[in-house]
N, C-alpha and C positions, 0 to 999 in steps of 0.2 A: 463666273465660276471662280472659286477660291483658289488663289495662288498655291499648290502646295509646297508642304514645307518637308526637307529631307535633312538627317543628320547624320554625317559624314565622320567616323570613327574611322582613322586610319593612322599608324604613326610615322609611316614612310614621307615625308615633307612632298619630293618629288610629286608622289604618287595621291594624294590630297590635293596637292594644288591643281595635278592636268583635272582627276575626279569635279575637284569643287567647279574647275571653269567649263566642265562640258554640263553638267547641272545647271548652270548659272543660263550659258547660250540658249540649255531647251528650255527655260523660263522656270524653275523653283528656284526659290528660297533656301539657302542652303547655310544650315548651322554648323562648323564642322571641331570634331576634339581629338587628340592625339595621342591618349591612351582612353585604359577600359574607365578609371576612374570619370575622367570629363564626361565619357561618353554617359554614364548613368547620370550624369548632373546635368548634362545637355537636354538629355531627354525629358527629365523633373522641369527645368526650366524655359524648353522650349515648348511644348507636347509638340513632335513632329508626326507627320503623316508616316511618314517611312525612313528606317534606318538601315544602311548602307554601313556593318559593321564588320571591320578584318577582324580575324580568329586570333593571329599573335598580337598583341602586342603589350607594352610597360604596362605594370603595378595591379593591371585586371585584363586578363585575354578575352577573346570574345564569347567565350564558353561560359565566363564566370558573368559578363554581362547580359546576357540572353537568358541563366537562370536568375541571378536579381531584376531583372525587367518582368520577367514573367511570375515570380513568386509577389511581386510587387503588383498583378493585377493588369500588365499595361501589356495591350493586345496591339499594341503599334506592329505591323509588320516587319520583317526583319531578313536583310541581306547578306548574307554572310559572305565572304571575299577569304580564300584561301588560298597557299600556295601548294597544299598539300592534297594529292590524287588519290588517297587511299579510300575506301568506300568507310572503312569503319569513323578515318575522319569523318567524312561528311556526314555520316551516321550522327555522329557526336553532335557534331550541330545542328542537327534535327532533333533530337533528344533533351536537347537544352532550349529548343523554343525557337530555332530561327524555323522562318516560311521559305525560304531557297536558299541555294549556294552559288556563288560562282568561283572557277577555279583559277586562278591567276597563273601568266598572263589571260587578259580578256580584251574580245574586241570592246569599244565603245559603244556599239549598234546593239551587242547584245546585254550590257548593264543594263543600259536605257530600254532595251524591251520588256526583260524582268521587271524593272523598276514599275515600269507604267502595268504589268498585268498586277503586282503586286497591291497598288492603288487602285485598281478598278474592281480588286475584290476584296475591299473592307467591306465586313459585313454590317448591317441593321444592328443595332443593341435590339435585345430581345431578353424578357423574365427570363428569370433561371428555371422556373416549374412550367412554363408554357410550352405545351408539347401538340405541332400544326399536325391538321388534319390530313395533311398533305404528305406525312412521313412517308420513307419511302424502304423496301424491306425485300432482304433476299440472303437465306441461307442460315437465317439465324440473326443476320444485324440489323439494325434499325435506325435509322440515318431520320431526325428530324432537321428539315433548311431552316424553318425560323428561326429557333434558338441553338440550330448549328452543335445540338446533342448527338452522338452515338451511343448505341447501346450492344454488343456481344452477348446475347443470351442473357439478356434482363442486366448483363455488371456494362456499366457505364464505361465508355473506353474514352480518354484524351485526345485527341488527336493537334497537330496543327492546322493553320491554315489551311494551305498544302493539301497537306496529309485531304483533309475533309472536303474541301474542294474536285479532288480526284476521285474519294470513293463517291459523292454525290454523282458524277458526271459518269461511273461508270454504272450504279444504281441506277439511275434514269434513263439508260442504254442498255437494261437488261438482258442478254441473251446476244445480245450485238457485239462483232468482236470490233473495237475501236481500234485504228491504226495507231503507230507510234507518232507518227505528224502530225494527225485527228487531236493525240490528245497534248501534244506540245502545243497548238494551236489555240487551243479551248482553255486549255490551264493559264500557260504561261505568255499566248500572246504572239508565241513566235517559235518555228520547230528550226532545234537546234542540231539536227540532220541525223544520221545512222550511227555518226562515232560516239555520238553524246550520252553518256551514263548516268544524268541526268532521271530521268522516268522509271529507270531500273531500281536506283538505290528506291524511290522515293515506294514503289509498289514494295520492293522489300517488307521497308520498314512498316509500311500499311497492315502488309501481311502477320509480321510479328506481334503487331500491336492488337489484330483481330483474334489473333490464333488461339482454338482453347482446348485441350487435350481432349481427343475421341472424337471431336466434331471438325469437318472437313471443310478444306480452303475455300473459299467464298470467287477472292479473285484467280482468276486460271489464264495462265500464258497460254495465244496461239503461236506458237515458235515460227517467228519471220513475218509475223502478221503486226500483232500487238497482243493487247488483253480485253477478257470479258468476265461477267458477272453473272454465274449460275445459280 
């Protein structure tokens, strides 16, 4: 199996080097650059499997690099590292194209869990017009897995990674309420316990990006359970 390869956008020195050397111990390759500029040049001239990139930092924040990465076509995964607890932050960098967040401080057990759910769900390349038999459908959306298309009422909706990976998982569990541990599990690899706001924002933002005036919510909270798909 292929060594993979991560690039490490951080500008804190400190905080780069513990990063690069717990990377290095669980066995990747690690390319690492110290603002936003490197980081998009890293990316051009490494192709890495997965980036591992902080939100502040010199001459391009991680905001402005996640929409040049993604306006550029390149569906590398994306880890976004913040210091900041606000939701609508992390909203922000959900919007801009990363696939999760973590909030700093963080343990190491839990980069490295991300890290690795984040690599085990790169998807298949798949035609742009190839739409599986296998689509799967409830409430009005229409979720195709092979070419990893949504659709809200015939308009085509974006999603990321993330984002589509969740509503697939709870599509395929129709009518079932999944727990909040079920689905930190299944998504990300590893449940990151009851304080974690985490699965909250990310159904949110699901929610907004489904939403279409007169026609009603698809995902529905069981309050103290988790969520299901009617």
């Amino acid at each position: 199996m292929p060594i993979p390869t991560v690039l490490l956008a951080e500008d804190d020195r400190a905080l780069r080097a513990s990063v690069e050397n717990l990377l290095l111990i669980e066995g990747y390759r690690v390319v690492t650059a110290c603002d936003g500029v490197d980081a998009v040049a890293g990316v051009a001239g490494s192709s890495p499997d997965a980036i591992v990139l902080d939100l502040m930092m010199p001459r391009l924040d991680g905001l402005a690099v996640c929409r040049s990465l993604r306006s550029q076509g390149v569906r590398t995964p994306i880890l976004m590292l913040t210091a900041r607890v606000e939701v609508t932050d992390r909203v922000a960098g959900l919007d801009a194209g990363a696939d999760d967040y973590l909030v700093k401080p963080f343990e190491p057990a839990e980069l490295l869990a991300r890290l690795r759910a984040l690599l085990r769900r790169v998807p298949a390349e798949a035609g742009p017009d190839r739409v599986d038999a296998g689509a799967l459908e409830a409430g009005g959306v229409r979720l195709d897995p092979s070419s990893r298309r949504v659709w809200r009422d015939d308009e085509e909706v974006a999603l990321s990674r993330t984002e589509f990976d969740l509503l697939e998982l709870l599509l395929r569990n129709r009518g079932v309420v999944l727990g909040h541990a079920t689905i930190h599990e299944r998504i990300w690899g590893y449940d990151f316990g009851p304080s974690s706001k985490n699965l909250t924002v990310f159904v949110s933002y699901l929610r907004r990006k489904l939403a279409r005036p007169g026609s009603p919510d698809v995902i529905h909270t069981v309050r103290g359970v988790g969520y299901t798909v009617r």
